[in-house]
C-alpha positions as CSV (number, residue, x, y, z in Angstrom):
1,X,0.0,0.0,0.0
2,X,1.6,3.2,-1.1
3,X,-1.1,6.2,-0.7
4,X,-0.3,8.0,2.8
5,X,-3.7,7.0,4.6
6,X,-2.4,3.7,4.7
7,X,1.0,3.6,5.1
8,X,2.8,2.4,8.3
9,X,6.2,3.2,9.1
10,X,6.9,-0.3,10.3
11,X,10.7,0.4,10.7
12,X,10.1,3.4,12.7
13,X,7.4,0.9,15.0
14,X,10.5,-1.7,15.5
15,X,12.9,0.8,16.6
16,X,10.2,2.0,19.4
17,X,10.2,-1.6,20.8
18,X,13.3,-3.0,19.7
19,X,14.3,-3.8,23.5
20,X,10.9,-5.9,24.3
21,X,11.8,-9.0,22.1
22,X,13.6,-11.1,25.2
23,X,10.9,-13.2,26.8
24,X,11.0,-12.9,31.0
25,X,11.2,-17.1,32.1
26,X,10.2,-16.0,35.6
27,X,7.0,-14.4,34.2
28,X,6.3,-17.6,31.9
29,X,7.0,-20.1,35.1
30,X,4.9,-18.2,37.6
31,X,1.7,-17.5,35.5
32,X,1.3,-21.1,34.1
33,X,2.1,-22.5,37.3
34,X,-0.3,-20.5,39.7
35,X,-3.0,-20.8,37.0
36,X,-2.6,-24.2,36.3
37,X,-2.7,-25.0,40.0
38,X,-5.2,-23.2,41.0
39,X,-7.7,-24.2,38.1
40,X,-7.3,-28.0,38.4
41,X,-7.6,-27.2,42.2
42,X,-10.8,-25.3,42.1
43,X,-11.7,-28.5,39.5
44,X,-11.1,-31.0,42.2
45,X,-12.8,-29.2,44.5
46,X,-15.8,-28.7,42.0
47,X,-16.5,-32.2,41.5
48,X,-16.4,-32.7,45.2
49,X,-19.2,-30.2,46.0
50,X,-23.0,-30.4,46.3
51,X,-24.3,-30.2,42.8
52,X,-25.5,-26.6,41.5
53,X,-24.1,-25.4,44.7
54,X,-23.2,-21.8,45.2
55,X,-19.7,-23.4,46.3
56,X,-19.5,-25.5,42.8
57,X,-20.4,-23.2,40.7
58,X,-17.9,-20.5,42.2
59,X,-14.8,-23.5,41.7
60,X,-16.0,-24.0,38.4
61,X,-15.8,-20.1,37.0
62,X,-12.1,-20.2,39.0
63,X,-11.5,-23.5,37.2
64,X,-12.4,-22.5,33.9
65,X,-10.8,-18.7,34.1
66,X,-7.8,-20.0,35.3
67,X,-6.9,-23.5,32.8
68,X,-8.2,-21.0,29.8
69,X,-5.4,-18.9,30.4
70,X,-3.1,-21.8,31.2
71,X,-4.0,-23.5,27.9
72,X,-3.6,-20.8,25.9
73,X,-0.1,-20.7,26.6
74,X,0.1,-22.9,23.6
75,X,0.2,-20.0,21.6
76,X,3.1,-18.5,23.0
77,X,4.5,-22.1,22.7
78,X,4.6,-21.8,19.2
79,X,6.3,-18.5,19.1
80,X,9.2,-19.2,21.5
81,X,12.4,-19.7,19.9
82,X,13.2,-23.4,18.5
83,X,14.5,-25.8,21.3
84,X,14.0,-22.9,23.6
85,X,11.3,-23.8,26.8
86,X,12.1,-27.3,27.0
87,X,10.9,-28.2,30.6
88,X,8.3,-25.6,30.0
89,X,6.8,-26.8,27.4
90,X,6.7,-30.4,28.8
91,X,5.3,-29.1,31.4
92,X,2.7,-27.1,30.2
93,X,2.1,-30.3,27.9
94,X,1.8,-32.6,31.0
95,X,-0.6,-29.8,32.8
96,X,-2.9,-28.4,30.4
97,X,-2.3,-29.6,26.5
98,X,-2.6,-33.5,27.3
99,X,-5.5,-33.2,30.0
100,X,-7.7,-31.2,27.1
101,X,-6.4,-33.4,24.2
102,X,-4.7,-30.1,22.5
103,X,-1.3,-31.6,22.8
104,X,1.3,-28.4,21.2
105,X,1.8,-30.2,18.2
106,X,-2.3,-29.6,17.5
107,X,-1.0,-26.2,17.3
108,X,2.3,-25.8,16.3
109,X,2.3,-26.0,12.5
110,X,-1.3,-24.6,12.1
111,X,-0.5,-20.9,13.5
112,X,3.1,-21.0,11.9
113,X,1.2,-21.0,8.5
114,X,-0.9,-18.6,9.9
115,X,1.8,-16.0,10.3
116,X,3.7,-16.7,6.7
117,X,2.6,-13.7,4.5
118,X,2.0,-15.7,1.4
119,X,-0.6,-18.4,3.5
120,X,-2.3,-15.5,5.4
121,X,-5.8,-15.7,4.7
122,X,-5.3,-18.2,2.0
123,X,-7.3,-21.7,1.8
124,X,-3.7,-23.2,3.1
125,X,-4.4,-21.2,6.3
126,X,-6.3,-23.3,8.6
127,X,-6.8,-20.5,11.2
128,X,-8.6,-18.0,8.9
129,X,-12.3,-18.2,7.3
130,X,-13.9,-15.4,5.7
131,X,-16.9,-15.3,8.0
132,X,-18.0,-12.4,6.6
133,X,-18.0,-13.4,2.9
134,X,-19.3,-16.9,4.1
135,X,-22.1,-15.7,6.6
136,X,-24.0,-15.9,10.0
137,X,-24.9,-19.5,9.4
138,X,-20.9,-20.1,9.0
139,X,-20.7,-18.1,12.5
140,X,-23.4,-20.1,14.6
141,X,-21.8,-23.5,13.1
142,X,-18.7,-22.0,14.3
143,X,-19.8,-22.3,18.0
144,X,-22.0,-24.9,18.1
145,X,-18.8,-27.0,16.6
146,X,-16.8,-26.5,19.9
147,X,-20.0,-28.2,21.6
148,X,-18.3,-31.7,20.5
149,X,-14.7,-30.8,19.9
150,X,-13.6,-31.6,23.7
151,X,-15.6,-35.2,23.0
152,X,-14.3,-35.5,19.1
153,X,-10.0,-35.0,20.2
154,X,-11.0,-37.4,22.8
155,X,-12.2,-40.3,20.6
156,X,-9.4,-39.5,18.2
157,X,-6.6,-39.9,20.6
158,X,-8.4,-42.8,22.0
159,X,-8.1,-44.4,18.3
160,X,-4.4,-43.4,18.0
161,X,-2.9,-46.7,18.5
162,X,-5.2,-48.1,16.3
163,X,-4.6,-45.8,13.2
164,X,-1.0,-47.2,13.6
165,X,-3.0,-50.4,11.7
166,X,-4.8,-48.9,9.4
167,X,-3.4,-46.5,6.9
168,X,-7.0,-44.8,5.9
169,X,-8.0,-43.9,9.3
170,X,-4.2,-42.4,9.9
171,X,-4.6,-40.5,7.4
172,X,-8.1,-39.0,8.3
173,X,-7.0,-38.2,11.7
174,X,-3.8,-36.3,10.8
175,X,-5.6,-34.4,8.0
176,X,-9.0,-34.0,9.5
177,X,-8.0,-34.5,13.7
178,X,-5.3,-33.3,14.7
179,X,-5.5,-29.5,14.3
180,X,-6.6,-26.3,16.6
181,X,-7.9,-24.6,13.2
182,X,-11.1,-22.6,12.7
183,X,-11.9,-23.9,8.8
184,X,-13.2,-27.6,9.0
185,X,-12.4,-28.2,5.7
186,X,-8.9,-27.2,5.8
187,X,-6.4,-30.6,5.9
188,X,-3.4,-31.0,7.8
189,X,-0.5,-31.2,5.7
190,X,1.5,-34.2,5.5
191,X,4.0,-33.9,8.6
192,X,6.9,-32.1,7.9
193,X,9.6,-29.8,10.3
194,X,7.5,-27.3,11.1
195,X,5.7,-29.9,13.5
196,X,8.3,-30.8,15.8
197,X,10.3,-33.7,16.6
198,X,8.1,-34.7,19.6
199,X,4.5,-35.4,18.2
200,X,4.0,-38.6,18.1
201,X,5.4,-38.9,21.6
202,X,2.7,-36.3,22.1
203,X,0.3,-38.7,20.6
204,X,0.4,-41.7,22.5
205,X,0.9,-39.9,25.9
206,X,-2.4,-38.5,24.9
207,X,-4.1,-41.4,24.7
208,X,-2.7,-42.9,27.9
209,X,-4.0,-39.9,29.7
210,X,-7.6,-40.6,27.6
211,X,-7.2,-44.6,28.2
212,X,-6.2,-44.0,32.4
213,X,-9.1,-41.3,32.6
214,X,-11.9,-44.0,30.7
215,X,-10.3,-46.7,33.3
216,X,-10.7,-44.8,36.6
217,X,-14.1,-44.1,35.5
218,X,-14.7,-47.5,34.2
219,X,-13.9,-48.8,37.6
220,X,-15.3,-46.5,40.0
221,X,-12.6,-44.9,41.4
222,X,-13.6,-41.3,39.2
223,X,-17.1,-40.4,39.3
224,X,-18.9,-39.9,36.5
225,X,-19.2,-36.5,37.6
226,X,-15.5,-35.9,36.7
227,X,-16.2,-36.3,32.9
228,X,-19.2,-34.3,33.2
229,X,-17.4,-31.3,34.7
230,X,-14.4,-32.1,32.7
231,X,-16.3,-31.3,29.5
232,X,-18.2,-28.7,30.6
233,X,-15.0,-26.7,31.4
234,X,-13.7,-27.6,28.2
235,X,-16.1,-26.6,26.8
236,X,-16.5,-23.0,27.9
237,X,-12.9,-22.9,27.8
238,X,-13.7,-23.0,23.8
239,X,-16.6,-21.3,23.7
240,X,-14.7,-18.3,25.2
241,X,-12.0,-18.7,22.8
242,X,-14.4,-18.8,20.1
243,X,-16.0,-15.5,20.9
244,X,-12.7,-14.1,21.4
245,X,-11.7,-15.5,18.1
246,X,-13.9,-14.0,15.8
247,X,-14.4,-10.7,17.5
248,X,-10.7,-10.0,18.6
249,X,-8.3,-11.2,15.7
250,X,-9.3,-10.7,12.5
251,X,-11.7,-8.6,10.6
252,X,-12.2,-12.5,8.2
253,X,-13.0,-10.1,5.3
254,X,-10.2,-12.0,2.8
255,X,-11.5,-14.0,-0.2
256,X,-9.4,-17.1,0.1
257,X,-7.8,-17.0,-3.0
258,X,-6.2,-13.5,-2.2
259,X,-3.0,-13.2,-1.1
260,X,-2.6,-10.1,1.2
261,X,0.6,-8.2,1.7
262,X,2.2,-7.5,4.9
263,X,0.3,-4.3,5.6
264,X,-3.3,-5.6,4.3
265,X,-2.8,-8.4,6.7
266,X,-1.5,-5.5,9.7
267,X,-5.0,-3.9,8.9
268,X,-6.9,-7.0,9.0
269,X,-5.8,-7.7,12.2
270,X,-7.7,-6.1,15.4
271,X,-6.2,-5.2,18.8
272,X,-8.6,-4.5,21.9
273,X,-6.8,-2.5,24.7
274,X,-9.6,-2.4,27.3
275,X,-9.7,-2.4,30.7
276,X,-6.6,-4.9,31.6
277,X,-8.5,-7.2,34.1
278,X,-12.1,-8.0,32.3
279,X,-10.6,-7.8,28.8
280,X,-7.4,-10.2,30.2
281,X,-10.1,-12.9,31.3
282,X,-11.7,-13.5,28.0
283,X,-8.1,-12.6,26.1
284,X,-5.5,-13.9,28.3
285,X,-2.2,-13.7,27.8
286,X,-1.7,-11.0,25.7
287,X,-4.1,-11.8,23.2
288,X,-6.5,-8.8,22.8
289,X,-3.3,-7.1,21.1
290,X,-3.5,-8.9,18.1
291,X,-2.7,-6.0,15.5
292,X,0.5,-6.1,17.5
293,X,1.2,-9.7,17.4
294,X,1.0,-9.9,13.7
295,X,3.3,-6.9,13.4
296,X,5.7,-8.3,15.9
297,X,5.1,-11.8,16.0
298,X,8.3,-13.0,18.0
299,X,7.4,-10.3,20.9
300,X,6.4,-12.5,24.1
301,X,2.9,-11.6,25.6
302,X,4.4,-9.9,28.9
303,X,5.5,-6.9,26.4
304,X,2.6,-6.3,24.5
305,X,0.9,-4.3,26.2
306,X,3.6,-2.0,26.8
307,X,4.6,-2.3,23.0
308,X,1.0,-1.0,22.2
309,X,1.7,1.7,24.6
310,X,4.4,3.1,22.7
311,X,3.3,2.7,19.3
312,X,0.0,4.8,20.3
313,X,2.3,7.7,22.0
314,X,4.7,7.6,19.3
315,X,2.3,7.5,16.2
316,X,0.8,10.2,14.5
317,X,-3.0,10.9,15.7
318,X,-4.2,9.7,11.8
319,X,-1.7,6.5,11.7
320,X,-3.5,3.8,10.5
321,X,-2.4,1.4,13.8
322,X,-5.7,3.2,15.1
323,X,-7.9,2.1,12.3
324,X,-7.0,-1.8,14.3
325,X,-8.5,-0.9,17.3
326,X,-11.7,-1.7,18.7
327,X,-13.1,-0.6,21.9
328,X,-14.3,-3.6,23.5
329,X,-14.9,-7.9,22.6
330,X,-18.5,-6.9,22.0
331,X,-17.9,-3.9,19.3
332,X,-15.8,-6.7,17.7
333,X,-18.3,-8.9,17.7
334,X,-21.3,-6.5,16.7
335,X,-19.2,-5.1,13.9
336,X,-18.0,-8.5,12.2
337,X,-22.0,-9.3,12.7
338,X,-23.1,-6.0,10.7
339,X,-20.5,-7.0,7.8
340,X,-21.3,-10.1,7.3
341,X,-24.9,-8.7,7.0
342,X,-24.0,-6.2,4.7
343,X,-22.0,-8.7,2.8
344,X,-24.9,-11.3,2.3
345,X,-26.8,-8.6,1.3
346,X,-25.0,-7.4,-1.1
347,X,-24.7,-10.6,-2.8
348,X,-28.2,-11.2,-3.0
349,X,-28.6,-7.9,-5.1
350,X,-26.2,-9.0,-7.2
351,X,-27.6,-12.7,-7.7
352,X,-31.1,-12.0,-7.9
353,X,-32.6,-10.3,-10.7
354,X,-34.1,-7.1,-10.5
355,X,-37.9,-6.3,-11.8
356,X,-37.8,-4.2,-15.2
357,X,-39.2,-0.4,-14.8
């Protein structure tokens, strides 16, 4: 983009945070830890109080709060530096990705695509659909797909060692299974580097924690309750993510067959400063500065917020950084709703054929 309305001096933006690209281990240890902890603590204690008691419903909103922003620590995952975080990231596997059957490699490879420039928005990006262009039918399936995603990873790691047999359903769950995307007819690519050395390690420990969950409950020693409880954290957990997803990333304006340029994608992405404790619970860490995570995408999440900081006192009142920003998750959400609208409607007037004078 060349005209002045749209141009952003993006070496003058990496000079203003060119010291806040070293990520802090202390931070990373002590806010998966105490969240991890303290969410499958409040689970335990969930599934051991009085049903629909004031007491388990309190542990449960603790328990999901805090394992939502312990599991989405796989997305820094995938931005740390290659063979960097080792112990962290078998610990956060061991703590959140294989007790929610999003081991990192469901990850991994899926949001790297997402961040190459030529994949962006493309049908070869798994994280991006054009729910605008594909409408509010596409947006309610959307959700009421993370209704049976906890329940669907489950089975499939459950069939892991099974698929080692049988070549067809191998290749179903690695194309179709095996992926945190948002289009459900994107496949997997065959796996490659970008995956990691570790996933089929990450696998088969998934299905032993599936296989040792289905036993305790087979024999007694796990109520039944557990499962129940289980999913229904999971599932919020998603449903949360989901809402952030589509109201907090993206604009999902991009024909698929359009290839965007670095800038195009910059303004397609959304940031959502807010107020730093409501808007941190539904976009933990660091999420709701998006716009800044595509421009800066090796940037941990502890300096994000103070990145954005800078950029807005540093930019010029009509930079277009500001045309990223939204004011809150539900202005993103109302807005992508309007579009879409506006988009369906346009199409109709263009496929249906007008009376004569």
């Amino acid at each position: 983009m060349t005209n002045e309305k749209s141009f952003f001096p993006m070496v003058e933006a990496k000079k203003i945070v060119e010291d806040l690209f070293e990520p802090n281990p202390f931070v990373y240890w002590a806010d998966l830890l105490f969240n991890a902890l303290l969410g499958w603590t409040a689970f335990v204690l969930a599934v051991r109080s009085p049903d629909f008691s004031s007491r388990q419903i309190l542990c449960l909103a603790v328990s999901v709060a805090c394992l939502y922003r312990a599991v989405i620590f796989i997305h820094e995952l995938t931005h740390l530096k290659k063979d960097s975080f080792l112990v962290f990231r078998i610990v956060w596997n061991l703590l959140c990705g294989l007790p929610f059957m999003v081991p990192s490699f469901t990850y991994m490879g899926v949001h790297i695509d997402h961040h190459k420039q030529k994949m962006y928005g493309t049908k070869d990006d798994g994280e991006y659909l054009p729910f605008v262009l594909a409408g509010r039918a596409r947006i309610v399936l959307f959700f009421l797909t993370m209704l049976v995603v906890p329940l669907v990873f489950t089975a499939r790691f459950l069939l892991a060692p099974l698929s080692y047999f049988i070549p067809p359903l191998r290749k179903m769950l690695w194309e179709y299974l095996s992926s945190l995307s948002i289009d459900p007819e994107w496949k997997r690519p065959a796996p490659q580097e970008r995956d990691g050395n570790w996933w089929r390690l990450q696998e088969f420990a998934a299905f032993l924690y599936a296989a040792s969950f289905a036993f305790l409950l087979w024999k007694g020693i796990l109520p039944w309750k557990a499962l129940v409880l289980w999913y229904l954290v999971a599932t919020l957990i998603l449903l949360t993510n989901g809402l952030r997803t589509i109201g907090a990333t993206h604009c999902y304006r991009n024909p698929a067959h359009h290839v965007l340029e670095f800038s195009e994608q910059f303004l397609d992405s959304v940031t959502v400063p807010g107020n730093p404790i409501t808007t941190g619970l539904w976009a933990p860490v660091g999420l709701r500065y998006h716009a800044v995570h595509h421009l800066f995408p090796g940037m941990p999440y502890h300096h994000l917020g103070k990145a954005h900081g800078r950029l807005m006192e540093a930019l010029p009142e009509n930079s277009v950084y500001r045309l990223t920003l939204r004011k809150s998750l539900w202005h993103g959400l109302a807005r992508l709703w309007r579009e879409t609208a506006a988009a369906q409607a346009a199409k109709s007037s263009k496929t249906v054929p007008t009376s004569a004078p």
